[in-house]
N, C-alpha and C positions, 0 to 999 in steps of 0.2 A: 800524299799531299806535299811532300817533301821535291821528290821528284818535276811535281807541277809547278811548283815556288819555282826551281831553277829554271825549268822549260821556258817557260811562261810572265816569269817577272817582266825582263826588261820588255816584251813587247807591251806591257798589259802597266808601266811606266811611263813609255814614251807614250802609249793613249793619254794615258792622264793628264800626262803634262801639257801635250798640246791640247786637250780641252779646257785646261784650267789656265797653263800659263804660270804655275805656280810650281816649283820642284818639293816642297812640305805640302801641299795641295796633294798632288799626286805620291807622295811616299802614304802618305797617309790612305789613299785612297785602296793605293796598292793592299799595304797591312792590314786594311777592314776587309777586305774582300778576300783576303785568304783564312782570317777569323773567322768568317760567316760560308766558308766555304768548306771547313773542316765537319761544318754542322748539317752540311747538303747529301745525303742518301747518292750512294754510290754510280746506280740506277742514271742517274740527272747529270752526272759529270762523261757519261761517255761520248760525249765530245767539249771534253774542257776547254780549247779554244774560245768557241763563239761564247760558251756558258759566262766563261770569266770574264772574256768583253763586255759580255752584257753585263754584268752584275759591277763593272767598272763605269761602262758606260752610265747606268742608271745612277748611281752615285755622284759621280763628277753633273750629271744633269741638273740634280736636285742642288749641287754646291754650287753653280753656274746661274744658278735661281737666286740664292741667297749674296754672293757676292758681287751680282748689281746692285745690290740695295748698297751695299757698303761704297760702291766706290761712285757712287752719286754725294756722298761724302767725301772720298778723299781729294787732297790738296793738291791742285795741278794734276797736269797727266800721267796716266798708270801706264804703267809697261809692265811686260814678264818680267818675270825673276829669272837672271840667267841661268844657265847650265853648263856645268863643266862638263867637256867633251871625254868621255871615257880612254880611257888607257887601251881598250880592247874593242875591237869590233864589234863587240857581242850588241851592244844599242842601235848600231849600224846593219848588222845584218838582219836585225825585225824589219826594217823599212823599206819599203820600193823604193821610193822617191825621197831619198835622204835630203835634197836640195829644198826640200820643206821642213824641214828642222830648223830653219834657219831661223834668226832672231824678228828680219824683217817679213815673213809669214806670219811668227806669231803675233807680229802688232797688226797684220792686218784683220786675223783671224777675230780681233775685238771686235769688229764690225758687223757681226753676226749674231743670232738669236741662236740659243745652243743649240737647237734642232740643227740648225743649219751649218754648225760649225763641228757637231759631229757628224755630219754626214759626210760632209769636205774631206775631216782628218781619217774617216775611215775609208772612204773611195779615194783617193788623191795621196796622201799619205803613208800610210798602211795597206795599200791597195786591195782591200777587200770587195767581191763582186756587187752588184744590187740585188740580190736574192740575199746572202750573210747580211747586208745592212739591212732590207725591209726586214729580217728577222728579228736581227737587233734590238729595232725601235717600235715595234709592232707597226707597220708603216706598208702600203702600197709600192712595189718597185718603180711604180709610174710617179709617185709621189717623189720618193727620194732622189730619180732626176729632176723634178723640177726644181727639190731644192738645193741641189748642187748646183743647177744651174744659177738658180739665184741666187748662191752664196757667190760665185765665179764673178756673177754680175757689181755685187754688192764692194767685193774685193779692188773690182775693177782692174781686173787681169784674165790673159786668154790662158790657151792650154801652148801654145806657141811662148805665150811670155814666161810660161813654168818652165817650159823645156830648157830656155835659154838665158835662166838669170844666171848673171856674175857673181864668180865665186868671189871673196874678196883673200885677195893672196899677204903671205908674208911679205913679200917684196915691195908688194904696194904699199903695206900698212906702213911699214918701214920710213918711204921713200917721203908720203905723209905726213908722219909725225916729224922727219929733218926738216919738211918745208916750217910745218909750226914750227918748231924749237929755233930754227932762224929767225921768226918772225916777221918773217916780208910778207906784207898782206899780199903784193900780186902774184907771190908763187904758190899760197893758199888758195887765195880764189882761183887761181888753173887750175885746181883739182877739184872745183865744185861747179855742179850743173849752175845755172841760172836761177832756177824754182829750188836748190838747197831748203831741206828745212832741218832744223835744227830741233830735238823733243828731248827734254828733261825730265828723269822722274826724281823729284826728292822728298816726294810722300809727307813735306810739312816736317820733317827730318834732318833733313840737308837744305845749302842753299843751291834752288836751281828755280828757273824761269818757268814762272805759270801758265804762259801759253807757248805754243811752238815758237820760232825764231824763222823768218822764212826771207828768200833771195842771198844772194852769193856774196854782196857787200855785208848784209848784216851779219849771216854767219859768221863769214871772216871775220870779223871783229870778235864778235861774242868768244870764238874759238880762240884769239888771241890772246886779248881781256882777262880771257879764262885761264890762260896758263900762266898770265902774270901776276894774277889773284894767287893761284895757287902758291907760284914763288914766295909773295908777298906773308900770306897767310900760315906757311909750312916755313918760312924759313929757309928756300932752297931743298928742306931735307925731306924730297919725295921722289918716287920716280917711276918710270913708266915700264909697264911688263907688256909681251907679245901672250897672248892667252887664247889656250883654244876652250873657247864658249860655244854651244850652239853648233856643234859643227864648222864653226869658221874659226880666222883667225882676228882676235879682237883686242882690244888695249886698256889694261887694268890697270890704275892708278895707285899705287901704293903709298905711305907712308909711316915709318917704323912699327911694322906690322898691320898698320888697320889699314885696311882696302877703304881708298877713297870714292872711286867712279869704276864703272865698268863703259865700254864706248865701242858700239857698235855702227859699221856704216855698211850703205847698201849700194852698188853701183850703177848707175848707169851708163851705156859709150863710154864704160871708163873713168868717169868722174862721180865723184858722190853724189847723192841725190837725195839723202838721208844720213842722217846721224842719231842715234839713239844713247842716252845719256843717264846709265842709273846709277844715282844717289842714295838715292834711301837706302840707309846702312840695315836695315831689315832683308832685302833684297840679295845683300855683297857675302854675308855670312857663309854661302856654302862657296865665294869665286876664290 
């Protein structure tokens, strides 16, 4: 069992995560399923692959059930919980298509009914055939492309726009955060599409904007606003980190040791087109 734990962790990880969206979601989900798998007849693990997907899968299912109920409660909009980018390839080398690790996949992936969103993460993701997934889920092969395909639909992305999303680089982020910290709103707004939106999560925790912030004048400002809040609020004594999250490179917000924001952005042609903003200090604990 020991052996399988190493094998086996991080891919049977990053499943979780991206079904849940959660990094304590998915550890935990991890650790139950190697508990209950210590107690599984030897017979049934010779192919512990798909066994332990499955037995991850159904799990993150059942928890995917229970935390819609909860966030028809929470306060303004819910994002992941980020992910700190491992020190080793080893979470990289489980994944076909690493360019779906990204931050702004998993907010798309909310979009979905869990059926649909594991079948996504497991064909698209983790690049597993339609035979491994009908097995999976007890599921018709012919089934599980339809709901790929409706999940594709629901996303509202092709397989062309997967191919070719923008990484978002060091250099950009950089170049960025000087426009802010100058504070000229029109060298901000050059870096932002038109349709900008701006999504805050501060889980009633933090303060952050209850519904998205959308167009290239409002953001700008809000983006401004915000850094001068910060000033105001901190005293000057905060300051900003380049951070690898998610696979990208992202901008964590520090102040004398408590992680204030984490700040994720997605690009389009080159200019933003998204911003993702977590507050809620529940969320920062592992950035």
């Amino acid at each position: 069992m020991e052996e399988l734990y190493d094998q086996y962790r991080a891919l049977l990880f990053t499943l979780a995560y991206q079904l849940t969206g959660s990094v304590a979601d998915a550890e935990d989900a991890v650790q139950d399923v190697f508990v209950k798998a210590c107690d599984v007849h030897p017979e049934r693990l010779e192919e512990p692959k798909a066994y332990l997907c499955k037995m991850v899968t159904n799990h993150c299912l059942n928890l995917q059930k229970s935390a819609r109920k909860k966030r028809e409660m929470y306060v303004g909009p819910w994002l992941p919980e980020p992910l700190r980018s491992p020190e080793t390839d080893q979470l990289e080398t489980t994944v076909v298509r690493r360019d779906l690790l990204s931050y702004a996949m998993l907010v798309l992936l909310e979009r979905l009914t869990p059926t649909e969103r594991t079948v996504f993460v497991l064909r698209e993701a983790l690049g597993f055939d339609y035979p491994e997934i009908a097995d999976l889920l007890g599921k018709q092969e012919a089934n599980c492309r339809k709901l790929l395909s409706r999940a594709r639909s629901k996303m509202g992305i092709s397989e062309e726009e997967l191919i070719t999303a923008e990484a978002v680089e060091l250099e950009w982020v950089s170049r960025f955060l000087t426009s802010l910290e100058q504070g000229n709103v029109d060298h901000v707004m050059a870096l932002l599409t038109e349709d900008v939106m701006f999504i805050a999560d501060g889980g009633g925790k933090a303060s952050a904007f209850r519904h998205p912030v959308q167009s290239c004048e409002h953001v700008a400002q809000v983006l401004l606003d915000g850094l001068r809040s910060l000033r105001s609020h901190f005293q000057g004594d905060f300051h900003f980190e380049f951070a690898p999250l998610n696979g990208e490179t992202s901008i964590v917000i520090r102040s004398k040791g408590e992680t204030v924001a984490a700040l994720f952005m997605q690009l389009r042609h080159s200019k933003i087109a998204r911003i993702y903003a977590v507050r809620n200090p529940d969320k920062l604990v592992r950035v």
